[in-house]
C-alpha positions in Angstrom: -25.5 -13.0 14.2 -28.5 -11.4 13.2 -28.1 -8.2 11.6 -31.2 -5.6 10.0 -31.5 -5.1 6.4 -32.0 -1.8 5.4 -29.6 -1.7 2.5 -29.2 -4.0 -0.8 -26.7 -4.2 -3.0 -28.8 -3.2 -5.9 -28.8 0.5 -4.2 -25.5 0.7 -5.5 -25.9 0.9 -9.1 -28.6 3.5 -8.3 -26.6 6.2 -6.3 -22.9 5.5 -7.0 -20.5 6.2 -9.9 -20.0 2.9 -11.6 -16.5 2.9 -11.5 -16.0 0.2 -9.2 -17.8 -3.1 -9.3 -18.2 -4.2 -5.8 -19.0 -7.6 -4.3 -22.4 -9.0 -4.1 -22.6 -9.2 -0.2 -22.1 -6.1 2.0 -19.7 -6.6 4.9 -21.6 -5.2 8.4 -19.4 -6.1 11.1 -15.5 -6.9 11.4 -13.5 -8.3 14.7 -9.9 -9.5 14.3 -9.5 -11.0 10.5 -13.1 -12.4 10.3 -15.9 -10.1 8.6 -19.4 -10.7 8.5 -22.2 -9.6 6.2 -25.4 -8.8 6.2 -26.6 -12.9 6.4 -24.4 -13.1 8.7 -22.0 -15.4 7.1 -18.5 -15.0 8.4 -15.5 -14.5 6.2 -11.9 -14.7 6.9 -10.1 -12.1 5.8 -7.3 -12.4 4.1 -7.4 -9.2 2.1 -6.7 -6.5 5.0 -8.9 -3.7 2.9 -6.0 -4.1 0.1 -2.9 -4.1 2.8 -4.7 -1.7 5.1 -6.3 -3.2 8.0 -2.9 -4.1 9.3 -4.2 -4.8 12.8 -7.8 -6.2 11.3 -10.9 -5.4 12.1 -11.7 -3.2 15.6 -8.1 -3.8 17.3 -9.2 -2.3 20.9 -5.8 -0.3 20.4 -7.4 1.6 17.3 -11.4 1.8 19.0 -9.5 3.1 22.3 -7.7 5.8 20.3 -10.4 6.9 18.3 -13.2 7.1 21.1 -10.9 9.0 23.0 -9.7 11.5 21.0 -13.4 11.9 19.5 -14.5 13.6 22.7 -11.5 15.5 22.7 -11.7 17.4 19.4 -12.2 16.4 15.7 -10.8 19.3 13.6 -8.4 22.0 13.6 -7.2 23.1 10.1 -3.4 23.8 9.6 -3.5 27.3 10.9 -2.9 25.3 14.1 -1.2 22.1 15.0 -2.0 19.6 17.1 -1.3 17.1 19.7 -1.7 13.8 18.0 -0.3 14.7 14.9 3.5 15.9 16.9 3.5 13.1 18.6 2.7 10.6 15.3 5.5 12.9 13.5 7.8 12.5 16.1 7.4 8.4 15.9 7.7 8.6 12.0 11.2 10.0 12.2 12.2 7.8 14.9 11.3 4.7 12.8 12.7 6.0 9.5 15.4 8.0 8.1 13.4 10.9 8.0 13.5 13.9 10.0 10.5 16.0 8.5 6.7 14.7 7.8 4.2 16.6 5.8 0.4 14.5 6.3 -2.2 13.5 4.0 -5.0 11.6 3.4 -4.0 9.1 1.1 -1.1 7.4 -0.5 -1.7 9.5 -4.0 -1.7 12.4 -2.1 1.3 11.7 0.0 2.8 10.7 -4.0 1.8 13.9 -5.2 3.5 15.7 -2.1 6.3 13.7 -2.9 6.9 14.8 -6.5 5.9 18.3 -6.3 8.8 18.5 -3.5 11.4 16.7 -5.9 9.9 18.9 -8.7 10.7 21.8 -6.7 13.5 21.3 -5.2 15.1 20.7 -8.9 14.0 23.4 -9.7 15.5 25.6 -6.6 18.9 23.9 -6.7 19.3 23.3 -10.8 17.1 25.0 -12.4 14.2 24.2 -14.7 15.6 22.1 -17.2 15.9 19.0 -14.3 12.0 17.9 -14.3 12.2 14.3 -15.3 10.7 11.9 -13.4 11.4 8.2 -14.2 9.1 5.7 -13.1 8.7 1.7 -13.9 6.0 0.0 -16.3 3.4 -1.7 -14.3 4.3 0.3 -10.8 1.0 1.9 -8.9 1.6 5.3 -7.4 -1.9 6.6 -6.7 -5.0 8.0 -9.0 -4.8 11.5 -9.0 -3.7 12.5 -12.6 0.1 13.2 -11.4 0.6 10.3 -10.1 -1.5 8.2 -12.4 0.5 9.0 -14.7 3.7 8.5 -13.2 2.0 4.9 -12.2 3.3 2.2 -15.4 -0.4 1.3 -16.4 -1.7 3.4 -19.8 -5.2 1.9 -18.8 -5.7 4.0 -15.7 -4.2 6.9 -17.2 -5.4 7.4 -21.3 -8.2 8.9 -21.8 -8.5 12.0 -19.2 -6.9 14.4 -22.0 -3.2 15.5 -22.0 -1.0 14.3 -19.5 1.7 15.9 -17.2 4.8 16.0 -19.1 8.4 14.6 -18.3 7.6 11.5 -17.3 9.8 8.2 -18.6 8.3 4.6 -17.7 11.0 2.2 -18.1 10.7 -1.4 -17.0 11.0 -2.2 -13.6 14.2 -4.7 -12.4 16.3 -3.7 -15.5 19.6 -2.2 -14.5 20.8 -1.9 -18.4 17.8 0.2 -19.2 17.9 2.5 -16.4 21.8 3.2 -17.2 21.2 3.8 -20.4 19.0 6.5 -19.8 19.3 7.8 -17.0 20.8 11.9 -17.3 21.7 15.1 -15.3 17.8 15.9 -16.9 16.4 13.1 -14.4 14.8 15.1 -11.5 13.8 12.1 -9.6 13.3 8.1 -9.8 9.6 7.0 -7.7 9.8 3.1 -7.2 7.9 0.8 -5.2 10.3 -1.2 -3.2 7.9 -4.3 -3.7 5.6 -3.7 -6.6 2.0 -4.4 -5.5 -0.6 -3.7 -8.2 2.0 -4.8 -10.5 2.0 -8.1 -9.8 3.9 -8.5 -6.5 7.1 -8.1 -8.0 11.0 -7.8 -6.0 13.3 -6.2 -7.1 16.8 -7.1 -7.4 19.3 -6.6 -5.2 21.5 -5.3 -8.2 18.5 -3.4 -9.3 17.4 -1.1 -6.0 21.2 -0.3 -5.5 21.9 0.5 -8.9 18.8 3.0 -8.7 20.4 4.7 -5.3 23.7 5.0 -7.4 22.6 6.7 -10.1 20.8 9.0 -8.3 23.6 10.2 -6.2 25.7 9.9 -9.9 22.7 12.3 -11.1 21.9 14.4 -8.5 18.2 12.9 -8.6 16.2 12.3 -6.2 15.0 8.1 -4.8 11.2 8.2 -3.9 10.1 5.2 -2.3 6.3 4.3 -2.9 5.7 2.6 0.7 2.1 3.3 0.4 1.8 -0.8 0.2 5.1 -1.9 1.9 5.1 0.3 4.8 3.9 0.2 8.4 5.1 -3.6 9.0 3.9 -4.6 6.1 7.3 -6.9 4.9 8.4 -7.9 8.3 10.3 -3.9 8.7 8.7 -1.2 9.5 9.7 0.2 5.9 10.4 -2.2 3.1 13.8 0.2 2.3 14.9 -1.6 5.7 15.7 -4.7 4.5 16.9 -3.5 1.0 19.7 -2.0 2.0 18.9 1.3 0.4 17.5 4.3 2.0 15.6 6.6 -0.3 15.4 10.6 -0.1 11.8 10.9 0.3 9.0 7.9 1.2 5.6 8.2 0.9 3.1 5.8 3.3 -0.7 5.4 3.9 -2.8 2.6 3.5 -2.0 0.7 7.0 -0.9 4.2 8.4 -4.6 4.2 10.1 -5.0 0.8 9.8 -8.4 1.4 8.1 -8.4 5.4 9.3 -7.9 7.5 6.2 -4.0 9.1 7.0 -1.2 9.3 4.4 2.3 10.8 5.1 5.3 12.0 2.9 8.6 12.1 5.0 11.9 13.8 4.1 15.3 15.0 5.4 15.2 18.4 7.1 17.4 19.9 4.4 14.8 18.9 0.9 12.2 19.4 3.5 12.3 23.6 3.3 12.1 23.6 -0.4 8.3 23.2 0.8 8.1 27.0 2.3 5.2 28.3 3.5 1.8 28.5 1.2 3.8 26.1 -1.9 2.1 23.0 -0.5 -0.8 22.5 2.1 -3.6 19.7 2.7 -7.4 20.7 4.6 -7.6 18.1 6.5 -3.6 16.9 6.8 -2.8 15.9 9.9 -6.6 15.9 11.5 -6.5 14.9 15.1 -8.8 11.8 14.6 -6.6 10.4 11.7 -3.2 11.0 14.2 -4.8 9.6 17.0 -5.4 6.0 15.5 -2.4 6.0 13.2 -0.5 6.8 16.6 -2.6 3.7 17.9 -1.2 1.9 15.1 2.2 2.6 14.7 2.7 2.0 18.5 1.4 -1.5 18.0 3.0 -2.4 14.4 6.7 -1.1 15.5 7.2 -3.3 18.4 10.0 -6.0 17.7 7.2 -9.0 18.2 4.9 -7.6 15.6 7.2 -7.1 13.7 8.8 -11.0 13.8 5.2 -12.2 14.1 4.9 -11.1 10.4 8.0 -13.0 9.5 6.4 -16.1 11.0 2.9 -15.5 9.5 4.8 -15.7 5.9 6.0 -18.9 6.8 2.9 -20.2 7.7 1.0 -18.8 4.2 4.1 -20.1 2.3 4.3 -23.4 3.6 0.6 -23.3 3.5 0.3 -22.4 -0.3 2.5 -25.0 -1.3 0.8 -27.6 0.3 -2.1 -26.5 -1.5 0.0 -26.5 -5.1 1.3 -29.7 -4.6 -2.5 -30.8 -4.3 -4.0 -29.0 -7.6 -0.9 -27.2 -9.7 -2.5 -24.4 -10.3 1.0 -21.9 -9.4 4.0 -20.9 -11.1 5.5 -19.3 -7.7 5.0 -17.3 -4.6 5.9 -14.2 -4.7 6.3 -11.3 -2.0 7.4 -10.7 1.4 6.5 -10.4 4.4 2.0 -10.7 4.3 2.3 -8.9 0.7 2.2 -11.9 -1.5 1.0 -13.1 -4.4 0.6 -16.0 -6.2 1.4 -16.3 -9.6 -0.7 -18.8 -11.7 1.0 -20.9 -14.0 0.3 -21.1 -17.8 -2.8 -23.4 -17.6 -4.3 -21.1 -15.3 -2.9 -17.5 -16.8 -6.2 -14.6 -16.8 -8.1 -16.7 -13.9 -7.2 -15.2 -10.8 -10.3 -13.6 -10.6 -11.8 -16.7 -10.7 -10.1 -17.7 -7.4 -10.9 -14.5 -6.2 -15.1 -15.4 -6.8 -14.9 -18.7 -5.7 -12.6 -18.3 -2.7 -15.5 -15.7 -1.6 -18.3 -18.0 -1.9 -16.4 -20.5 0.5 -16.4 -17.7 2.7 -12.0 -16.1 1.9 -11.5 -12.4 1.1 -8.6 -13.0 -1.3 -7.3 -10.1 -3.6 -5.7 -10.2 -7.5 -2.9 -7.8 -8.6 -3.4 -8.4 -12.5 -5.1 -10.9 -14.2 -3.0 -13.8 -13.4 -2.1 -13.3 -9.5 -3.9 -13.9 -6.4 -3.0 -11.5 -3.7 -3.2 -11.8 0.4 -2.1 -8.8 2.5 -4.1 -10.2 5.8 -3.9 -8.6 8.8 -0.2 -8.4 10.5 -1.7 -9.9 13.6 -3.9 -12.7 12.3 -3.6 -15.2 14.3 -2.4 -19.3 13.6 -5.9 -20.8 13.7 -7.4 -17.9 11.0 -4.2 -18.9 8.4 -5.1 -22.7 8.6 -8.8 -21.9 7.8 -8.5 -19.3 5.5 -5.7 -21.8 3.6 -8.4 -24.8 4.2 -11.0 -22.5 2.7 -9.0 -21.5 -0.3 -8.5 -25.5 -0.4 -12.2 -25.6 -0.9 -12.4 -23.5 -3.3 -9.8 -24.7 -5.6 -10.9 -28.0 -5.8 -14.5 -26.7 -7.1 -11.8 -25.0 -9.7 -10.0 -27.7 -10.8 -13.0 -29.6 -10.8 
């Protein structure tokens, strides 16, 4: 494939805020879970876009929806509804708990929709004294300054000034701590039902219903962080579906638009009009572009085979990995569920997932990290048998030029 070069690499360090630090090749073309770049080398991708291309690259479902509604129309503004986004609310509900949807564009804004409604509705029901929020050390919620600071990670938070108060990080998967603490004060608890950035941790069955105990105990509210889980992502629709837990309010984006910016907060009807007219509002919330492809997607994503397709897939990358451990010992254990895993490195190899990360690139794998010492894969939910066994025999590659 032969591709123009207009653009370098190097442009980037001229025009854009250095706070990313981007690959050296730039991607031109996508189909399925293989990218290309400008060379024309092909990749297989076995990053999704960090969990978002859920269907991969230019599923005709997501091209059909887009081109269509893009000669329809583009923009309204909610002075207006539209089309697309009743009908994506009205599939939302139907494949959740929830029977209200307020959209987004993001998973930090659908976060900070989230707490401002719990925030609120504490406020409305017991008055202002109720405004803590607890969340978990190491948990990801989003980088506006609310919800980076809810997030468990100081270093994305310190150094913007003073923080919003009445916030308690406590560690994530301990059920003594969060007794301990826990108070008629406590407002609302905002978990990720997997944690992603955090390492791709589970938690405990003793832990998630402990948490929906002592809300009810407390009168708090249970936010679940589904911006990484959702949409398929674990083999339900919403992780909280196989947890045995239903939360009061749940927050998805990422593969909402399968690479379409969209994000969603969805409620009950009854903390839903503690949101009254004017107290919360989004431009471009519920666009008819966004709608249209998340629609696309969630049509796709919620049917029963997609759904046990992803089950299979994680058999395939589990079985897969450990074939590949056996060979070089180079992991402690595989972690996840679902296509969100992570592989933890053991001790010998503790600070070098970025290392894999590099050298799984040059053999041409998109691989992610979540920390320092875990390689992450959130492929598409739809890759297909032949793309696992040569993304796995390219990681193969590329940890033997590791290990040396």
């Amino acid at each position: 494939m032969t591709v123009e070069k207009n653009v370098e690499r190097s442009q980037f360090d001229e025009v854009m805020v250095p706070c990313y630090n981007p690959m050296e090749m730039i991607p031109v073309k996508g189909e399925g879970a293989r990218v290309w770049d400008q060379q024309g080398t092909e990749y297989i991708d076995f990053a999704g876009g960090i969990a978002v291309s859920c269907l991969g690259h230019c599923h005709p479902a997501m091209v059909n929806a887009v081109t269509e509604q893009a000669n329809k129309i583009w923009h309204l503004s909610n002075v207006m509804t539209n089309e697309p986004a009743l009908r994506l609310a009205k599939k939302l509900t139907e494949v959740s708990f929830a029977e209200k949807v307020f959209f987004a564009n993001s998973g930090a804004e659908a976060n900070e929709a989230a707490l401002k409604l719990a925030r609120r509705y504490a406020a409305d029901e017991h008055g202002p004294e109720k405004s803590e929020i607890i969340a978990f050390k190491q948990g990801f919620h989003g980088r506006t300054f609310f919800t980076v600071t809810v997030g468990g990670q100081e270093a994305y938070s310190d150094g913007f000034g003073p923080k919003p108060g009445d916030v308690t990080h406590l560690p994530y998967n301990d059920v003594d701590a969060l007794r301990e603490h826990m108070s008629d004060r406590t407002c609302a608890i905002m978990m990720e039902p997997l944690q992603g950035e955090g390492g791709i941790i589970p938690p405990s069955d003793e832990f998630v219903q402990t948490v929906r105990e002592l809300c009810d105990k407390y009168n708090a509210l249970l936010i679940f962080d589904e911006v990484q889980t959702g949409n398929g992502r674990t083999g339900h629709f919403y992780a909280y579906q196989g947890l045995g837990v239903t939360p009061d309010i749940l927050s998805t984006a990422k593969s909402l638009g399968g690479g379409f910016p969209i994000g969603a907060m969805l409620t009950t009807t009854e903390l839903a009009k503690h949101l009254k007219i004017g107290t919360h509002g989004s431009t471009y919330g519920g666009n008819p572009l966004a709608c249209a492809v998340a629609e696309a997607v969630v049509d796709v994503v919620s049917q029963p085979e997609t759904l046990a397709g992803v089950v299979e897939r994680e058999a395939l990358f589990r079985d897969g990995l450990q074939k590949l451990n056996d060979k070089y010992q180079v992991f402690s254990e595989v972690r996840g569920k679902g296509l969100l895993l992570g592989a933890a490195l053991n001790e010998e190899w503790q600070g070098r997932a970025r290392d894999v990360l590099v050298v799984a690139g040059e053999q041409g794998l998109m691989v992610l990290v979540a920390g320092a010492s875990v390689v992450r894969f959130t492929p598409s939910l739809v890759i297909s048998k032949e793309e696992i066994e040569e993304g796995l025999s390219r990681l193969d590659k590329a940890l033997a030029k590791l290990v040396g």
